[in-house]
C-alpha positions, 0 to 999 in steps of 0.5 A: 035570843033570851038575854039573861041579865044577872040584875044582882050585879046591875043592882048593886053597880049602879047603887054604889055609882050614885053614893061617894064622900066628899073630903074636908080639910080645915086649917087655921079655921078655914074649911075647904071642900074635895070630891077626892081624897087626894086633891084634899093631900095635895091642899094640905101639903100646900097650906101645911108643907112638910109631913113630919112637922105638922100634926093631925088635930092640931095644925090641921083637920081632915075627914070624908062624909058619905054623900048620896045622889038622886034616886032619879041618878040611880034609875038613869044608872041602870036604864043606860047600861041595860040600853048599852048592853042591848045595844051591844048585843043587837037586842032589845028591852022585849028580849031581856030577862032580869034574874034577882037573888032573893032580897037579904033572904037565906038559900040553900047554901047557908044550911050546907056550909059547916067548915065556914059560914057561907059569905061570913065575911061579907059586911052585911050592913055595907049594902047600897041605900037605893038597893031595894028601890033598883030592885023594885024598878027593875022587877016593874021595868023588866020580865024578872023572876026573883029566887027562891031558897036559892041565888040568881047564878042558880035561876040563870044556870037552870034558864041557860041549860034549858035555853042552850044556844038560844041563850046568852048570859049577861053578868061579870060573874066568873062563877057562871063560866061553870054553866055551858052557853054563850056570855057577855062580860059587858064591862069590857063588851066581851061576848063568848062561848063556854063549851060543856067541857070548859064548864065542866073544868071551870067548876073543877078549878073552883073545886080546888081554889074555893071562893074567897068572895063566899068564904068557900075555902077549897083546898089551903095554898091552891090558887089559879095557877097551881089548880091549872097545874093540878089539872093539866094534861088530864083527858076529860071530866072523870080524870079531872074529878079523880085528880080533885079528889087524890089533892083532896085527900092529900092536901084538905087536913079532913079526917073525911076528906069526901065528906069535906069535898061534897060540902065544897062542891055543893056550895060552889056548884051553880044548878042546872036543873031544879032543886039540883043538888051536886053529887060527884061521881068518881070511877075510882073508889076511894082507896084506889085514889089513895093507893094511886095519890102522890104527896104533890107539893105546891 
């Protein structure tokens, strides 16, 4: 069996573990060191008690400085938890393929979004210092293939649906729940199956909610309870895209509500095929939905 690893995610788990700050607390003139935040309150409510009579730059001091590990730290990071997973899953290196998105670079998904930037509210700069040395390691270490014009999750979409059961998808990424084929969520050793049909409501969930990690909005006010409820007691995917479609011209405030849901399902939609491009299709013509709507309140 193939085993599809989301490097995207190694990469940056394993990065930020081996970055972390130290806390610094000064009184009297006397500094004192804390690997934690709380130990360094806990000194200060000890040497300063009472919280109301002291006074910050004054009686006391107290700051963080970002610290960082040994590359070496890092590499180790992620040579154990690939050798877990592996481990788990009763495979080995020889099995293993590493999926990364393209280093900083666009995709295709900046030039569809208009609503919002895609990821616009993502701090570019806070990214892990060793991020392109993982990339690197991981690239001369393992069989990896790095995107092009598009992210990871697309490469992995793509693999899997030509793979199908001779596949399984390593990653904490809900979003690749929309792609058919076994998973394994290896934070919590997690192995499961995702039927067409579950893929198929798992991307029409999204539909309705957006991604807030990627600044994709999706319908206002609708989150995971009140998609499910949207959906609920529809018989497969064309009703269920149907409904998506009347809660879009209900409730998205676009004066093209079709145009508004094309531009949110072709950023939401993770390939299955290259150069894939989503493109609903409703057996309800547009004004049939409206005749059919019904103000649903949430």
């Amino acid at each position: 069996m193939n085993v599809l690893f989301d490097a995207d995610i190694l990469v940056f788990r394993c990065a930020f573990a081996a970055e972390y700050r130290m806390w610094y607390l000064k009184v009297d003139g006397v500094e004192y060191e804390f690997r934690y935040n709380k130990e360094a309150k806990e000194k200060l409510n000890e040497l300063c008690p009472g919280q109301y009579s002291r006074e910050e730059g004054k009686d006391y001091t107290i700051w963080s400085e970002p610290q960082l590990e040994p590359l070496s730290h890092a590499i180790q990071n992620i040579n154990t938890l690939v050798s877990h997973i592996l481990e788990v899953l009763g495979h080995t290196d020889f099995d293993a393929r590493m999926f990364l998105s393209p280093y900083r670079g666009e995709n295709f998904r900046y030039a569809i979004a208009t609503t919002l930037p895609y990821k616009g509210n993502r701090d570019r700069a806070h990214r892990p210092t060793y991020e392109k040395e993982l990339r690197d390691y991981i690239i001369g270490e393992w069989d990896t293939v790095v995107a092009e014009g598009e992210e990871a999750d697309d490469l992995l979409g793509i693999e899997q649906t030509r793979l199908g059961s001779n596949s399984i998808i390593v990653s904490l990424d809900k979003d690749l729940d929309q792609i058919a084929g076994l998973k394994h969520n290896f934070m919590y050793d997690r192995t499961y199956e995702v039927t067409e049909a579950q893929a198929t409501h798992n991307f029409h969930i999204q539909l309705l909610m957006g991604d807030a990690t990627d600044n994709i909005p999706g319908l206002p006010g609708i989150g995971i309870g009140k998609a499910r409820k949207a959906l609920h007691g529809l018989s497969g995917a064309s009703q269920e895209l149907n409904e998506v479609y009347r809660q879009y011209i209900i409730h998205s405030g676009k004066d093209d509500p079709w145009k508004y849901l094309l531009e949110q399902g072709q950023l939401l939609h993770i390939r299955r095929t290259v150069g894939e491009l989503w493109q609903p299709n409703l057996e309800q013509k547009e004004e049939d939905v409206w005749d059919s709507a019904k103000l649903t309140l949430y």
